[in-house]
C-alpha positions, 0 to 999 in steps of 0.5 A: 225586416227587410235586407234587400230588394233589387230590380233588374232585367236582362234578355235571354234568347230561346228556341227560334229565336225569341227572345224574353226578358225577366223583370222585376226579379227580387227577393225580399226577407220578408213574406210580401212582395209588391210585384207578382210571380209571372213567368207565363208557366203556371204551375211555375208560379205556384213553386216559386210562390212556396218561398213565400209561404214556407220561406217567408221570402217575398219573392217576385220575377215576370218573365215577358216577350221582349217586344212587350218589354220594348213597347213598353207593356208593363206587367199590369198591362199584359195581364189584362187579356185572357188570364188562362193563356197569360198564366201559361203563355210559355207551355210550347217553348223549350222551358229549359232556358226559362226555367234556368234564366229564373232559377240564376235570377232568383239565385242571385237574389237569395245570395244576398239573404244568405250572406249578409252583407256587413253594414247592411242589416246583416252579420258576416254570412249566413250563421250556420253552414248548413240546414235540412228539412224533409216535407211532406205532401201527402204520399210524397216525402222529399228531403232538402240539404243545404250547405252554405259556402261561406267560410270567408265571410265575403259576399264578393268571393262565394264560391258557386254552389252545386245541385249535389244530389237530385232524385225527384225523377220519375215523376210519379207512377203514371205513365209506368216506368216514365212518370210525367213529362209535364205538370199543368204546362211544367215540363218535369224535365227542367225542373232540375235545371232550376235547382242547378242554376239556383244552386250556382248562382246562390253560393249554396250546395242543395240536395234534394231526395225524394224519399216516397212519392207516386204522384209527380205533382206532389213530388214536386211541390214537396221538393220546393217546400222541403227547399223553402222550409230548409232555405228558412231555418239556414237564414235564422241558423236554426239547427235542422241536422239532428235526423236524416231521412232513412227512417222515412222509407 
């Protein structure tokens, strides 16, 4: 069941100014996407493709050097040099502005499951305001609550949403008493620039707890599952708020 599938591009200016474009940004209610998950940070990739798994959103976004984007270069063409440096072709940049531009991209995307335009396959909003779930990765445990702000059943007037509560940092046990500054070519640091532009841009509040965890990598896929799983039950207003977290400790 498909609601809706947008495909836009827009330019964003990074450090030294070099400039990026997104393209190819869509979400679809449905577990398939025709067009990758390219954003050029390779452990980037893997969260964002937990939408699909654990979602069951068909989620797509490349992120390209504008001078690619200007020739011409589609997607298909830049993926046919060497594939471990495409996969993460922006490891040295500031990914701050990345990892932002892609969760605002994605946000808007997901605002449109959410709240269900009238006379376009969905109803008047999201049908329950809120959801969580708590996911597990191994050691790691993080819970997710979402909350919807649609109380005027108007797609055109949500208002932003917020990152209300973030405690993945540190980012594992190693280095001590610093966690990981970076997982693969992932700076952990932006991390929670993502979730804030989503946050905003979706009209959703989120919270996300880390319950347990020493490894920073199963921290942070755990965060992006308990997200999805959460995402998915507040799309088909299932009822996910009878527990918290407390007993988990």
């Amino acid at each position: 069941h498909i609601h809706h599938i947008l495909t836009f591009s827009f330019y964003l200016t990074m450090t030294d100014n070099e400039e990026f474009a997104l393209t190819n940004v869509s979400c679809l209610d449905a577990s398939k996407n025709p067009h990758p998950i390219s954003t050029g940070i390779g452990f980037l990739d893997h969260m964002i493709d937990q939408l699909n798994s654990h979602a069951q959103v068909g989620v797509s976004v490349t992120v390209v050097a504008k001078k690619a984007a200007s020739d011409g270069e589609s997607s298909n063409e830049m993926m046919n040099g060497d594939k471990s440096s495409l996969v993460n072709r922006y490891a040295d940049e500031d990914q701050s502005v990345i990892l932002g531009s892609v969760g605002a991209a994605l946000g808007r995307e997901l605002r449109n499951i959410i709240y269900k335009e009238p006379g376009a396959g969905g109803g008047e909003g999201a049908s329950r305001t809120s959801s969580r779930f708590c996911c597990p990765l191994d050691e790691a445990l993080v819970e997710c609550v979402l909350s919807a702000n649609n109380t005027n059943n108007n797609i055109n007037k949500i208002e932003e949403g917020r990152l209300i509560k973030f405690t993945l940092p540190p980012y594992g046990k190693y280095p001590a008493n610093t966690g990981r500054s970076k997982i693969g070519s992932l700076q952990t640091s932006c991390v929670e620039t993502f979730f804030s532009s989503l946050a905003k841009s979706s009209g959703v509040d989120i919270s996300l707890a880390k319950v347990r965890g020493d490894n920073g990598h199963h921290v942070v896929e755990s965060a992006f599952k308990a997200f999805s799983r959460a995402l998915r039950n507040l799309i088909d207003g299932t009822d996910t708020n009878e527990y918290d977290s407390s007993g988990y400790q």
